[in-house]
Gaussian input, Z-matrix of N, CA and C with variables (Angstrom, degrees):
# hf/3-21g

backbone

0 1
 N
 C     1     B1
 C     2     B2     1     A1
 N     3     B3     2     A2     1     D1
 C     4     B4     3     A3     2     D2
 C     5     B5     4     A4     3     D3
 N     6     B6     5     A5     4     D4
 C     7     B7     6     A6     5     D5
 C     8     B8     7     A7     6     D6
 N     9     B9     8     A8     7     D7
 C    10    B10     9     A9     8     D8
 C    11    B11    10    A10     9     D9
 N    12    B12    11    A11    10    D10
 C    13    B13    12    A12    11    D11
 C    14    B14    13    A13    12    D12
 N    15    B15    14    A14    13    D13
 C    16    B16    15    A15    14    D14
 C    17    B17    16    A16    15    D15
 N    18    B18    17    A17    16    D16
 C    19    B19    18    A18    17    D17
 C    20    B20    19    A19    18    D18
 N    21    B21    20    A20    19    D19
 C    22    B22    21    A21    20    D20
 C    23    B23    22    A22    21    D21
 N    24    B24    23    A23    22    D22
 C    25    B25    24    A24    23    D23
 C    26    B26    25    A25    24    D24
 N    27    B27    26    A26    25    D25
 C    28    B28    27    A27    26    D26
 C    29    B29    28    A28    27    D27
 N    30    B30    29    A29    28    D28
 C    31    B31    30    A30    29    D29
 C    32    B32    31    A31    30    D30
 N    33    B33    32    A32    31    D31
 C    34    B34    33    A33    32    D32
 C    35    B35    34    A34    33    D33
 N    36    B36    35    A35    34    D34
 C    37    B37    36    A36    35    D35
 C    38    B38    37    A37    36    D36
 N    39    B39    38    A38    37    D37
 C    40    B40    39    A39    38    D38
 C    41    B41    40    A40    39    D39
 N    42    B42    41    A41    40    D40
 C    43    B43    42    A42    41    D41
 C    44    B44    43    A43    42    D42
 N    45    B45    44    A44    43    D43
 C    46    B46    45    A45    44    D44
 C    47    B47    46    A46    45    D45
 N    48    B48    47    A47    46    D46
 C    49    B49    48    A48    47    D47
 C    50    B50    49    A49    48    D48
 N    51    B51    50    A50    49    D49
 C    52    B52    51    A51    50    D50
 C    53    B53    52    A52    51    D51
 N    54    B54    53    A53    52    D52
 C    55    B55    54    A54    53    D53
 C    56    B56    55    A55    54    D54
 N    57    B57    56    A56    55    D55
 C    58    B58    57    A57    56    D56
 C    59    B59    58    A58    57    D57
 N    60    B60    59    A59    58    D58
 C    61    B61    60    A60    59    D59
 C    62    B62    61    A61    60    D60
 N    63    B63    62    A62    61    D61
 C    64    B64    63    A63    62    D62
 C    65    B65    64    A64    63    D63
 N    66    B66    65    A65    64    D64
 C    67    B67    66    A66    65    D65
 C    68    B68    67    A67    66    D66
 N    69    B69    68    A68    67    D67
 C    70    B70    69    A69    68    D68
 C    71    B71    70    A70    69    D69
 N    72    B72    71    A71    70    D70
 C    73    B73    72    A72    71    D71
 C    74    B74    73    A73    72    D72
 N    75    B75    74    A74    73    D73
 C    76    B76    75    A75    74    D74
 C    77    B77    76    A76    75    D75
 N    78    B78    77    A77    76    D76
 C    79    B79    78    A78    77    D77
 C    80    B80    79    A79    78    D78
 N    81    B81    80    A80    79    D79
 C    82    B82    81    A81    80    D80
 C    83    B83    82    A82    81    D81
 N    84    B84    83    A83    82    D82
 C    85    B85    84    A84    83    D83
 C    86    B86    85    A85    84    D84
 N    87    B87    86    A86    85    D85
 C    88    B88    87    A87    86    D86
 C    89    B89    88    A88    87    D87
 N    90    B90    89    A89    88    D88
 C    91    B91    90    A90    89    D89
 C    92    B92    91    A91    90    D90
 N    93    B93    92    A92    91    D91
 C    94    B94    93    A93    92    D92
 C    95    B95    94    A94    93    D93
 N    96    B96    95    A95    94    D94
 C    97    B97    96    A96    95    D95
 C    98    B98    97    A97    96    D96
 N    99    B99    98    A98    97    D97
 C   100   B100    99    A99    98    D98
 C   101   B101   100   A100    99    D99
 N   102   B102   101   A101   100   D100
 C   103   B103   102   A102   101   D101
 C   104   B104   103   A103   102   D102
 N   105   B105   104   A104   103   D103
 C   106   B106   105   A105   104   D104
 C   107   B107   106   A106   105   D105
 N   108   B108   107   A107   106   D106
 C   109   B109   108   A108   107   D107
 C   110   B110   109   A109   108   D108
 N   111   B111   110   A110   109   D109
 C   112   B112   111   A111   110   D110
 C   113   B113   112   A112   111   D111
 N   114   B114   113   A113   112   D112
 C   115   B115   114   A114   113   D113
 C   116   B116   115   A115   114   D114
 N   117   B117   116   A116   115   D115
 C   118   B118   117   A117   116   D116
 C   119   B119   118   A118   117   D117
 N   120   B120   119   A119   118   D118
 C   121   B121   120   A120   119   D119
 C   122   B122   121   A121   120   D120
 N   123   B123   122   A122   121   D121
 C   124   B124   123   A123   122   D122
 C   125   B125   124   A124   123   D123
 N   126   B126   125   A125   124   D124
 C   127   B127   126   A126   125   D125
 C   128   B128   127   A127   126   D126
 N   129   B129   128   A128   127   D127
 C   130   B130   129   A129   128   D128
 C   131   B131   130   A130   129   D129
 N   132   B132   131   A131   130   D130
 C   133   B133   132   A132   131   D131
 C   134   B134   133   A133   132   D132
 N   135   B135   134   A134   133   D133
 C   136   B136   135   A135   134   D134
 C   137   B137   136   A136   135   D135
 N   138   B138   137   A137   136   D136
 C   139   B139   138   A138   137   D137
 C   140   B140   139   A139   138   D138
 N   141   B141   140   A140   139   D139
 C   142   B142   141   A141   140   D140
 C   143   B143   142   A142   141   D141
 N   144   B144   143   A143   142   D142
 C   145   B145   144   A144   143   D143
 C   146   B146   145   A145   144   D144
 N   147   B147   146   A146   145   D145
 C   148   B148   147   A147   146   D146
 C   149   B149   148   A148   147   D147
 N   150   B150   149   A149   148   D148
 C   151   B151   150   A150   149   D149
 C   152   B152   151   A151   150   D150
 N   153   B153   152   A152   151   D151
 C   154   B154   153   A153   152   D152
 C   155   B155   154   A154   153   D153
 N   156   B156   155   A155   154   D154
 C   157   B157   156   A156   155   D155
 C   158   B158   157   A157   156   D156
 N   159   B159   158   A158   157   D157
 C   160   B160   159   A159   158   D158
 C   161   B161   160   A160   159   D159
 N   162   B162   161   A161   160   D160
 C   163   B163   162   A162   161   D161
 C   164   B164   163   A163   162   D162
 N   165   B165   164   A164   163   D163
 C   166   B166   165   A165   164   D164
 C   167   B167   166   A166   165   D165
 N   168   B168   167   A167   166   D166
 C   169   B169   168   A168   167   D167
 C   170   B170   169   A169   168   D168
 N   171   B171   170   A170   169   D169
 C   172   B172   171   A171   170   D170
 C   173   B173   172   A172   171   D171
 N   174   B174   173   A173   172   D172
 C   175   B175   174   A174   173   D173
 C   176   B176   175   A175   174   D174
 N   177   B177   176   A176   175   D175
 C   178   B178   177   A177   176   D176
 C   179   B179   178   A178   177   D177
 N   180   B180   179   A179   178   D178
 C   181   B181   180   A180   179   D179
 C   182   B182   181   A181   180   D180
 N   183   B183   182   A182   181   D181
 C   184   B184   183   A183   182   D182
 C   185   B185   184   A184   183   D183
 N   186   B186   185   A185   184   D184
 C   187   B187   186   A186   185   D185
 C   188   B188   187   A187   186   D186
 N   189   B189   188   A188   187   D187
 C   190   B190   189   A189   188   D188
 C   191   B191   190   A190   189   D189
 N   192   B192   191   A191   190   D190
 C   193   B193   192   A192   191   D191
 C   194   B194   193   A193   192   D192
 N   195   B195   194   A194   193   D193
 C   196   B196   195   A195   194   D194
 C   197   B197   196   A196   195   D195
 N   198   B198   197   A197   196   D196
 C   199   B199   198   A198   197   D197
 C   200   B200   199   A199   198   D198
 N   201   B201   200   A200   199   D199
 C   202   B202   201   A201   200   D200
 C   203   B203   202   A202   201   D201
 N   204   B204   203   A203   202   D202
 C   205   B205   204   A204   203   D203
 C   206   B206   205   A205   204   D204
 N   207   B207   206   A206   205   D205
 C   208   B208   207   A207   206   D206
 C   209   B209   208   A208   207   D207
 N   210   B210   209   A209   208   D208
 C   211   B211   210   A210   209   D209
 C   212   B212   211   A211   210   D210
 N   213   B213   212   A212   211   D211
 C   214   B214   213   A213   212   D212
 C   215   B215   214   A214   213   D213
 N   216   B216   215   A215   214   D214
 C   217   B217   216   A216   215   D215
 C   218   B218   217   A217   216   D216
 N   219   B219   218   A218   217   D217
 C   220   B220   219   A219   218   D218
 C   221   B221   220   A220   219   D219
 N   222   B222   221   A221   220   D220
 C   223   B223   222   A222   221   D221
 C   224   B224   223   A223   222   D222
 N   225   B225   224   A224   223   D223
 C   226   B226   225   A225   224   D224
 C   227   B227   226   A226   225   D225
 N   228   B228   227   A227   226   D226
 C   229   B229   228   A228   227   D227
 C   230   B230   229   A229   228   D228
 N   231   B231   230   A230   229   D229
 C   232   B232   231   A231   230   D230
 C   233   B233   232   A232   231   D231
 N   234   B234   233   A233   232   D232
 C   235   B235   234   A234   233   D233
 C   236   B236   235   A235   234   D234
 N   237   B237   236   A236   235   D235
 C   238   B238   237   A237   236   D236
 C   239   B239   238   A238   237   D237
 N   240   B240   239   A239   238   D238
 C   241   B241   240   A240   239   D239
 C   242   B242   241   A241   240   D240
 N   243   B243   242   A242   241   D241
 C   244   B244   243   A243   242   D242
 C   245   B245   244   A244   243   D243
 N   246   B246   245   A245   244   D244
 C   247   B247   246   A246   245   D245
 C   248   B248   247   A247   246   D246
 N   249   B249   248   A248   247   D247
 C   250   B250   249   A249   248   D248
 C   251   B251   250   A250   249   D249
 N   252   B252   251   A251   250   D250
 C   253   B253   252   A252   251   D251
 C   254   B254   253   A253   252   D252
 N   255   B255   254   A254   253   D253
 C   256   B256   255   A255   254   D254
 C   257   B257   256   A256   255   D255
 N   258   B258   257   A257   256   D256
 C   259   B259   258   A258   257   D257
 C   260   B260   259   A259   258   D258
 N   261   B261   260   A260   259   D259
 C   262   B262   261   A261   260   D260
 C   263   B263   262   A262   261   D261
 N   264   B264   263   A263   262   D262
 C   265   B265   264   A264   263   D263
 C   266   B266   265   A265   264   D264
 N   267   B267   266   A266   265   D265
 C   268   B268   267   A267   266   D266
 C   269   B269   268   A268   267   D267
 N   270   B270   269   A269   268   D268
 C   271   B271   270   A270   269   D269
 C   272   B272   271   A271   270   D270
 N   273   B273   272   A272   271   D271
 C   274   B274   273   A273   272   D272
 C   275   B275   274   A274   273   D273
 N   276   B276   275   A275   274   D274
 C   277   B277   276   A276   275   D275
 C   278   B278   277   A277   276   D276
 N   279   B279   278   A278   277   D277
 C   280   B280   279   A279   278   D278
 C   281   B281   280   A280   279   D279
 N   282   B282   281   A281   280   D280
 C   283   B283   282   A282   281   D281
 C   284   B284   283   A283   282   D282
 N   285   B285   284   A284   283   D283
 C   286   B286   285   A285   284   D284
 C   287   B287   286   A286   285   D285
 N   288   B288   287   A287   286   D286
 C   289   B289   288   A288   287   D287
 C   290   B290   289   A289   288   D288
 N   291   B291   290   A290   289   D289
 C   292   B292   291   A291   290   D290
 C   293   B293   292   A292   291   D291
 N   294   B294   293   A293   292   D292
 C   295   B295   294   A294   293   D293
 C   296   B296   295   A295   294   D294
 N   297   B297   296   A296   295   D295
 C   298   B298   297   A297   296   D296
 C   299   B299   298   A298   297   D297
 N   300   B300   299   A299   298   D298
 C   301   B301   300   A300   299   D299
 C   302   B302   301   A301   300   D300
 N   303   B303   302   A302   301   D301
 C   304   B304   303   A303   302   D302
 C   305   B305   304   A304   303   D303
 N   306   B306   305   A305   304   D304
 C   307   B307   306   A306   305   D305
 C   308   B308   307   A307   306   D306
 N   309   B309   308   A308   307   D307
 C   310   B310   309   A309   308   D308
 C   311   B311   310   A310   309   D309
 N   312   B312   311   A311   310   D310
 C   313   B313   312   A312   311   D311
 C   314   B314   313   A313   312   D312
 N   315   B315   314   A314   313   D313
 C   316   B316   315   A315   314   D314
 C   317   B317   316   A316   315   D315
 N   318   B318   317   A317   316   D316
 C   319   B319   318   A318   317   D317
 C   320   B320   319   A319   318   D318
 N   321   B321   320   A320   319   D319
 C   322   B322   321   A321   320   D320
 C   323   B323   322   A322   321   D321
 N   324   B324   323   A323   322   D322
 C   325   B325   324   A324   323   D323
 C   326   B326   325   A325   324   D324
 N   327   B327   326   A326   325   D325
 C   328   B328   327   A327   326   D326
 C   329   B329   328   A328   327   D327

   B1=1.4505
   B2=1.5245
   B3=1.0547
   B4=1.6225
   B5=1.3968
   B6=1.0645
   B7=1.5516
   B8=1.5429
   B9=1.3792
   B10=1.8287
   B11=2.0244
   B12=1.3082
   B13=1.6929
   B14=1.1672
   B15=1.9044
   B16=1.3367
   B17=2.1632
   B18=0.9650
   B19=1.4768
   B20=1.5214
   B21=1.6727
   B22=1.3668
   B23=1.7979
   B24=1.5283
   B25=1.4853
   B26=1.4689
   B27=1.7112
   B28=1.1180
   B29=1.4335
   B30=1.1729
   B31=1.9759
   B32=1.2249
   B33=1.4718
   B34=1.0980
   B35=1.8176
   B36=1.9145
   B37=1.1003
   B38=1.5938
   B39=1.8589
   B40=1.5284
   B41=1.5805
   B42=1.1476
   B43=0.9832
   B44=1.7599
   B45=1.1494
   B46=1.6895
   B47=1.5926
   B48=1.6663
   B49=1.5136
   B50=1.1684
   B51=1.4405
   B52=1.5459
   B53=1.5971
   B54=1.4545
   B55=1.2804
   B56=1.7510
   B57=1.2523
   B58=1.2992
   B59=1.1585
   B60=1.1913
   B61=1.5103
   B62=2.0061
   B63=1.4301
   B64=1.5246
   B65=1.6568
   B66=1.4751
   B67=1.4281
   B68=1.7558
   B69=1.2977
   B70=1.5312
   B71=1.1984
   B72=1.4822
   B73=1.5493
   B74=1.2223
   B75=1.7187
   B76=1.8680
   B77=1.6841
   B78=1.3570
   B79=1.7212
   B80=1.5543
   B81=1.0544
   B82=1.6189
   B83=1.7459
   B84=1.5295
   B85=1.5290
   B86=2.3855
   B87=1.2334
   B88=1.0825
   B89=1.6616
   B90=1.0585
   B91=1.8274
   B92=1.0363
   B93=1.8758
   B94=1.7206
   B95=0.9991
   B96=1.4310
   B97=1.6916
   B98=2.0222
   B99=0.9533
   B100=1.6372
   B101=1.8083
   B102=1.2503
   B103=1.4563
   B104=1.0178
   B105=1.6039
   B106=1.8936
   B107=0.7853
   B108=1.8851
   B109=1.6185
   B110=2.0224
   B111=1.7207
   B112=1.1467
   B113=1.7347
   B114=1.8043
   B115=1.0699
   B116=1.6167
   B117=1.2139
   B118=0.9122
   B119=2.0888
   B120=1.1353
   B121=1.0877
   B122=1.5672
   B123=1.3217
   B124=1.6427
   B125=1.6848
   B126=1.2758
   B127=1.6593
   B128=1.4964
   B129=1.6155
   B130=1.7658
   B131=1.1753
   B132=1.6209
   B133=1.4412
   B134=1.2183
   B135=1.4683
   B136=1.1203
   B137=1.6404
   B138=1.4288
   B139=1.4553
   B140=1.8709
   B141=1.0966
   B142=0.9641
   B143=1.7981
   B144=1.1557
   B145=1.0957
   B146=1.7582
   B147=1.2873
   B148=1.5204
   B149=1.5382
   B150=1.2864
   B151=1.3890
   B152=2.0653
   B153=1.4071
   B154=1.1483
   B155=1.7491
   B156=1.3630
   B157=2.0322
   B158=1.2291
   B159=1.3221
   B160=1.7089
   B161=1.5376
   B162=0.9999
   B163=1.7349
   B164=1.5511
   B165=1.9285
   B166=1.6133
   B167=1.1444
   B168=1.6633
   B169=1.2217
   B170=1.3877
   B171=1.4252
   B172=1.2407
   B173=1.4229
   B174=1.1037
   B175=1.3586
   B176=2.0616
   B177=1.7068
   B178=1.0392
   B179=1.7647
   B180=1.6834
   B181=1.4295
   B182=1.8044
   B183=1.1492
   B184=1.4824
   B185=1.8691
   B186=1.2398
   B187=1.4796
   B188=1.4678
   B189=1.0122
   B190=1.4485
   B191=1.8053
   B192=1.6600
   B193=1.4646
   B194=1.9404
   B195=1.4561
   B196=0.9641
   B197=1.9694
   B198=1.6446
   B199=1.6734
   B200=1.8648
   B201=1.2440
   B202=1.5734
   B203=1.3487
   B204=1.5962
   B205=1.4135
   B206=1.7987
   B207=1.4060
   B208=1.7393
   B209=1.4529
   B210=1.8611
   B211=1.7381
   B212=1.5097
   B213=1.5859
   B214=1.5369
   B215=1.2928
   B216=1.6172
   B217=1.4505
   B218=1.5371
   B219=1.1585
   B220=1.1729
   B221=1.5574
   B222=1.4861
   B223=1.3218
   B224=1.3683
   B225=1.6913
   B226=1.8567
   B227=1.3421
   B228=1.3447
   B229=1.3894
   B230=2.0818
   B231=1.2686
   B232=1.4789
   B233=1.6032
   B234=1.2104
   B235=1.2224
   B236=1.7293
   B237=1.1079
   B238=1.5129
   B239=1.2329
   B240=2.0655
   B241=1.2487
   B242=1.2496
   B243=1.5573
   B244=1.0053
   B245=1.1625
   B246=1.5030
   B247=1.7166
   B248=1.1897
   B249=1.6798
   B250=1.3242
   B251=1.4219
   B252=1.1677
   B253=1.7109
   B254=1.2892
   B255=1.7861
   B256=1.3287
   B257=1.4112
   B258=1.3092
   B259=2.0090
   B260=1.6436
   B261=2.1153
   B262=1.0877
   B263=1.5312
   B264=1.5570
   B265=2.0170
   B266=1.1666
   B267=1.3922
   B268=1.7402
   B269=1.5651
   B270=0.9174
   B271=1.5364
   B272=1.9724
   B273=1.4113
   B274=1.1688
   B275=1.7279
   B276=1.2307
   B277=1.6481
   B278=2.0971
   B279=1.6510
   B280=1.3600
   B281=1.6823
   B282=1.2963
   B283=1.2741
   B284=1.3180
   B285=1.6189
   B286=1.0693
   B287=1.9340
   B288=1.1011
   B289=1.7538
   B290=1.3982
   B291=1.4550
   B292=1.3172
   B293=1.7069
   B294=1.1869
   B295=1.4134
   B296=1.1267
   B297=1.2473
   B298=1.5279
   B299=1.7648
   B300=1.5238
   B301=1.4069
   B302=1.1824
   B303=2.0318
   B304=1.3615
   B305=1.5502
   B306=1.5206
   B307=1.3538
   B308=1.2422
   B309=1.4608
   B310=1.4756
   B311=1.4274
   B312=1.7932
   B313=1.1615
   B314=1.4222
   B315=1.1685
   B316=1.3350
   B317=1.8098
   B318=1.0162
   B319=1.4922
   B320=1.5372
   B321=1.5060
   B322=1.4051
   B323=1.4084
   B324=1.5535
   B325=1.2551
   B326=1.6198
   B327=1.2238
   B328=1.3787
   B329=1.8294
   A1=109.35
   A2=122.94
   A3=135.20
   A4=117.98
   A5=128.54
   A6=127.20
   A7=97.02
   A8=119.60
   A9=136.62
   A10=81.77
   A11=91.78
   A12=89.88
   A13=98.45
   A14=109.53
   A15=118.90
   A16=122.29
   A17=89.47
   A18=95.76
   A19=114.26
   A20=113.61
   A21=106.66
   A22=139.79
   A23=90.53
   A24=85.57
   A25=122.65
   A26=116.64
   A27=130.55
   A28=103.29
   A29=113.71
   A30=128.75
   A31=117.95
   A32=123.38
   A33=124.49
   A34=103.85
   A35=107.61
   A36=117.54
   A37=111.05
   A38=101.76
   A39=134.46
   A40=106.37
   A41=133.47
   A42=113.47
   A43=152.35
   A44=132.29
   A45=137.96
   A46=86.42
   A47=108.15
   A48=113.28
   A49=116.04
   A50=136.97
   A51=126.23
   A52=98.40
   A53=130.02
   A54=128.69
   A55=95.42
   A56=115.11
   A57=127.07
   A58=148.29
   A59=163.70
   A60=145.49
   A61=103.78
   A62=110.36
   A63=104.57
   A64=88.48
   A65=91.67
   A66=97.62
   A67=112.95
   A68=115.42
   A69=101.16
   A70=111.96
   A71=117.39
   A72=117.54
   A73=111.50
   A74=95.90
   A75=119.43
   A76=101.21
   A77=105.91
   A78=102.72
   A79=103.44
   A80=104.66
   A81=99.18
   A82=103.44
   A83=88.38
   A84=86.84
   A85=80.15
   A86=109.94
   A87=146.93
   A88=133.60
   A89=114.91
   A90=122.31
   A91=96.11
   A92=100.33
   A93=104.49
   A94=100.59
   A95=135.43
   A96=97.33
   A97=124.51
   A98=112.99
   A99=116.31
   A100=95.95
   A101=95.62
   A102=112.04
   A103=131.14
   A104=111.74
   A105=106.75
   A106=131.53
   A107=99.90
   A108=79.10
   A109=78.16
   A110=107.47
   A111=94.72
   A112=79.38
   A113=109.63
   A114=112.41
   A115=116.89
   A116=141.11
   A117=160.10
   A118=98.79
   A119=120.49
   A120=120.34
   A121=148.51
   A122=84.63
   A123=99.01
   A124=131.82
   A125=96.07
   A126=102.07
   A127=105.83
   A128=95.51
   A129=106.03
   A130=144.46
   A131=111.39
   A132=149.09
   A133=121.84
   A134=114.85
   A135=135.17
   A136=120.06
   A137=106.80
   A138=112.76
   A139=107.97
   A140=136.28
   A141=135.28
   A142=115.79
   A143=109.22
   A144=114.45
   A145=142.39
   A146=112.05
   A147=121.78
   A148=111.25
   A149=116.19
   A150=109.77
   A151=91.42
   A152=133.97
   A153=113.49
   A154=105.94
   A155=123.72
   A156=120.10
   A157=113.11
   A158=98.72
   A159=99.15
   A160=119.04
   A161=111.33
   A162=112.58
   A163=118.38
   A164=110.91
   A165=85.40
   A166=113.56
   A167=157.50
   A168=133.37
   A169=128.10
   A170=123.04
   A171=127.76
   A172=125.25
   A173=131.92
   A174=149.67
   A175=89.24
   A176=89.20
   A177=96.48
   A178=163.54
   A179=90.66
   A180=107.05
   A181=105.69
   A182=116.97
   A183=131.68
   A184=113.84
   A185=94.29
   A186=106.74
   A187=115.56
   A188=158.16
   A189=158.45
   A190=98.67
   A191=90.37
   A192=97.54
   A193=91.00
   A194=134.68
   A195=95.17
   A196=88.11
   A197=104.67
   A198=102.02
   A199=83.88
   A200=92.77
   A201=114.63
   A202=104.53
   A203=110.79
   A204=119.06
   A205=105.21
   A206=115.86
   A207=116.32
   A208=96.99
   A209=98.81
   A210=101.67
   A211=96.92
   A212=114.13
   A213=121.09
   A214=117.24
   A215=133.01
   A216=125.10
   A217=114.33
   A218=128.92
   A219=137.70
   A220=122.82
   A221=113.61
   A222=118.55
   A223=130.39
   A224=99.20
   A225=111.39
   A226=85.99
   A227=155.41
   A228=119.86
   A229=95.93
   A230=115.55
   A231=125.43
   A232=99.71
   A233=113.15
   A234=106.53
   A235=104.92
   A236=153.75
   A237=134.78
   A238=110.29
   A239=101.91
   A240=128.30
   A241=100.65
   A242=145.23
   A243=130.07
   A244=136.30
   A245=137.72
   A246=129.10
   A247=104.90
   A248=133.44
   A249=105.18
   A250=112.06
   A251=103.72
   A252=134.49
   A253=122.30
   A254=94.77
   A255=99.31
   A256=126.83
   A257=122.64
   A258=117.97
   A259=84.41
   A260=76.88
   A261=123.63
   A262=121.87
   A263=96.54
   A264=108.36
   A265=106.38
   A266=129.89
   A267=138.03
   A268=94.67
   A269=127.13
   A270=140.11
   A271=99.02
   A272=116.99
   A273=116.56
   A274=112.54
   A275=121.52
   A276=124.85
   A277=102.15
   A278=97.59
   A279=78.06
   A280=131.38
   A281=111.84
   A282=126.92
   A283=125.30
   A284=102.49
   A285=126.11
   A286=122.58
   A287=84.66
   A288=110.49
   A289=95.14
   A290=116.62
   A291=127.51
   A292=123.59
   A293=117.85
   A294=115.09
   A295=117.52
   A296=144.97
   A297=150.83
   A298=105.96
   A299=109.87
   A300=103.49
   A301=174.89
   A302=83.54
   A303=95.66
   A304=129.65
   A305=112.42
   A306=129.34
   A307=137.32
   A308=121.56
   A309=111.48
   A310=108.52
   A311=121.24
   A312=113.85
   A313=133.62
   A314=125.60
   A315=146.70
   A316=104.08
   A317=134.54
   A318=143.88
   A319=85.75
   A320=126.00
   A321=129.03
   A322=116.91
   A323=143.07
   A324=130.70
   A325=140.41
   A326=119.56
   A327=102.97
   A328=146.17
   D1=146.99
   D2=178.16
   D3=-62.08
   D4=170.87
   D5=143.34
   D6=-130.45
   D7=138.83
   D8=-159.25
   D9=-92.57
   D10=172.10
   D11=-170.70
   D12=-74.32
   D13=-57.49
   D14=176.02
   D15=-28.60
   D16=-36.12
   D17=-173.38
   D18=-95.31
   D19=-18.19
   D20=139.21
   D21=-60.97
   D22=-38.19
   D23=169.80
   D24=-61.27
   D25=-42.02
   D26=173.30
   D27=-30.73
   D28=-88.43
   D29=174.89
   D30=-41.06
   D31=-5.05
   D32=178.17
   D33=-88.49
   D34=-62.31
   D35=-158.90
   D36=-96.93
   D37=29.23
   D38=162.51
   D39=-99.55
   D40=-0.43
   D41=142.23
   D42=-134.82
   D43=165.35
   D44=-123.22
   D45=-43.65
   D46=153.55
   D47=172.16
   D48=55.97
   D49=3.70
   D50=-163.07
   D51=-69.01
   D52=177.13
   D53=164.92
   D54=-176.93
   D55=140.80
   D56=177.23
   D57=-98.90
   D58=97.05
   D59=-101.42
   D60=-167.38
   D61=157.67
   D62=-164.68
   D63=-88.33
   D64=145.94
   D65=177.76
   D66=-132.59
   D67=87.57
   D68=-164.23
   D69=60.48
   D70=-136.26
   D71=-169.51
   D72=-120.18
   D73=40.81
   D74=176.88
   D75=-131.79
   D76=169.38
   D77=157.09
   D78=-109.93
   D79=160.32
   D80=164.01
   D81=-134.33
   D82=167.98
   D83=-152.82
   D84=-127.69
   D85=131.70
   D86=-169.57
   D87=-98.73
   D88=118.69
   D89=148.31
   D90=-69.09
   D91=167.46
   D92=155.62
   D93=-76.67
   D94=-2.41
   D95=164.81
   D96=-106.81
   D97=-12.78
   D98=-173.55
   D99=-166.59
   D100=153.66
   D101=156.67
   D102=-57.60
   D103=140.20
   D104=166.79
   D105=-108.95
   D106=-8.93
   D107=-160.60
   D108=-179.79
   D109=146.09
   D110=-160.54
   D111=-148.86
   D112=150.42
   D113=-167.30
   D114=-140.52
   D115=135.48
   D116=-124.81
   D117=-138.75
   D118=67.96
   D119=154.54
   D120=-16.19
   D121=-61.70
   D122=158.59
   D123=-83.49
   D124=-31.89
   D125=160.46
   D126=-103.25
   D127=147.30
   D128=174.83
   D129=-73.69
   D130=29.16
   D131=165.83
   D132=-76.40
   D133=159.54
   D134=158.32
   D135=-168.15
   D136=119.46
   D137=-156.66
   D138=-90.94
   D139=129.85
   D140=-158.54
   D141=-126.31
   D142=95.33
   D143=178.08
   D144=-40.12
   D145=66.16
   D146=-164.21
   D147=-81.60
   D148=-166.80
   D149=179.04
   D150=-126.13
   D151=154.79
   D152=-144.03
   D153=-82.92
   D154=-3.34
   D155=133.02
   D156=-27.51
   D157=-86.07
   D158=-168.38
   D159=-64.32
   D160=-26.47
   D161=155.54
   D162=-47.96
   D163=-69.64
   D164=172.06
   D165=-72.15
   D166=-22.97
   D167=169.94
   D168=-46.74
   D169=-41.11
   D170=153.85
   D171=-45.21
   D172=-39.68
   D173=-131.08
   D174=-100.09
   D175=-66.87
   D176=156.53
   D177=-42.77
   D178=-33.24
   D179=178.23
   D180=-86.83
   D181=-28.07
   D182=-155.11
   D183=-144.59
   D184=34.14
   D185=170.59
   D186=-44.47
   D187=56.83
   D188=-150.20
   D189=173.80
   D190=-43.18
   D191=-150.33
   D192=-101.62
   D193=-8.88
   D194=-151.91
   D195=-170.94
   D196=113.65
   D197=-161.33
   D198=-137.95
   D199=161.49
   D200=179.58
   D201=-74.42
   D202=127.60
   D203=-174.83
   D204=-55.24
   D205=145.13
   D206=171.35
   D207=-49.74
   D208=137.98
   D209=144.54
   D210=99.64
   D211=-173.90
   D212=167.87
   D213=-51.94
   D214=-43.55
   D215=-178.44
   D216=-61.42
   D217=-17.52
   D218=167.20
   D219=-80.65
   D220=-45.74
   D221=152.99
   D222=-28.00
   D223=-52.65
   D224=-169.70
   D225=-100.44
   D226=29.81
   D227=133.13
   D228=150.25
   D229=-24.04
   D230=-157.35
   D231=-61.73
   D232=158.87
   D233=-161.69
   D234=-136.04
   D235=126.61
   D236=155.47
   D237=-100.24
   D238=142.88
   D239=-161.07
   D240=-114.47
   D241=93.65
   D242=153.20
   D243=-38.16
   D244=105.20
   D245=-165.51
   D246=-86.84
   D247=-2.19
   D248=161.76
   D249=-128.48
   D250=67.47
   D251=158.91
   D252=-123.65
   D253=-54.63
   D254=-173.68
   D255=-81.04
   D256=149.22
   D257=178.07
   D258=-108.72
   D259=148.37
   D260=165.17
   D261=2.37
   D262=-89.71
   D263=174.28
   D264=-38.24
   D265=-56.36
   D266=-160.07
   D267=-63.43
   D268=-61.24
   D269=-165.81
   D270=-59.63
   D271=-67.64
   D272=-178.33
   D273=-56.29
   D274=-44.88
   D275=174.37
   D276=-49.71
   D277=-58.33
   D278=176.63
   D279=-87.90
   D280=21.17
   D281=156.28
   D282=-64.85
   D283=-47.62
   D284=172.57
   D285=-57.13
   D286=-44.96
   D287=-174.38
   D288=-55.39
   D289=-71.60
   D290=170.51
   D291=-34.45
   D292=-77.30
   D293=166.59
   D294=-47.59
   D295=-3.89
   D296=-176.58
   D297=-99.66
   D298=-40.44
   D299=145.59
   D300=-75.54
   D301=-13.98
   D302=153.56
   D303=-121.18
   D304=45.82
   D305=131.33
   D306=-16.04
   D307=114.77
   D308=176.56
   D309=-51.72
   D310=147.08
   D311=171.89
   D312=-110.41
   D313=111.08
   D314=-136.18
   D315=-50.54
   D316=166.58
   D317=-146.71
   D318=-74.88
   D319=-74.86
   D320=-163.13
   D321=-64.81
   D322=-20.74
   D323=128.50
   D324=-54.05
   D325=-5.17
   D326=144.37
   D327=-96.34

């Protein structure tokens, strides 16, 4: 089953702090501190900002659904989400994953 772009953004800027902003000829969707995750309207993507773990774990669990962006952004961790591969749960878990990494980071971890 698909996820529509529109209804990615939805799940995106559903969760805590999300906020959305123009990004090139994407939006990206935001912590206050870094991006997570950036989306492409017209194409059936959405690139998701991992660290390069959660990149191959993703990559890995949902190979169909989910390959390292071309180039350096893919290197350091970026991820592309095909939205009409991937379902719903898969997409929201790694939504989740994403916004969880780019979290402000609390006083005693830096």
């Amino acid at each position: 089953m698909t996820v529509t772009a529109e209804r990615a953004r939805k799940l995106a800027l559903a969760l805590d702090g999300a906020s959305e902003a123009p990004h090139f000829h994407r939006v990206a969707f935001k912590t206050p501190r870094k991006t997570f995750a950036t989306l492409d309207a017209a194409a059936p993507d959405i690139n998701l900002m991992f660290d390069p773990d959660h990149r191959d774990f993703w990559c890995e669990q949902a190979p169909d659904a989910f390959a390292p962006v071309p180039g350096g952004w893919g290197r350091m961790g970026a991820t592309r989400c095909d939205l009409q591969v991937v379902d719903e749960p898969t997409l929201i878990a790694a939504l989740k994953a994403a916004h969880l990494l780019a979290q402000p980071r609390s006083r005693k971890s830096r």
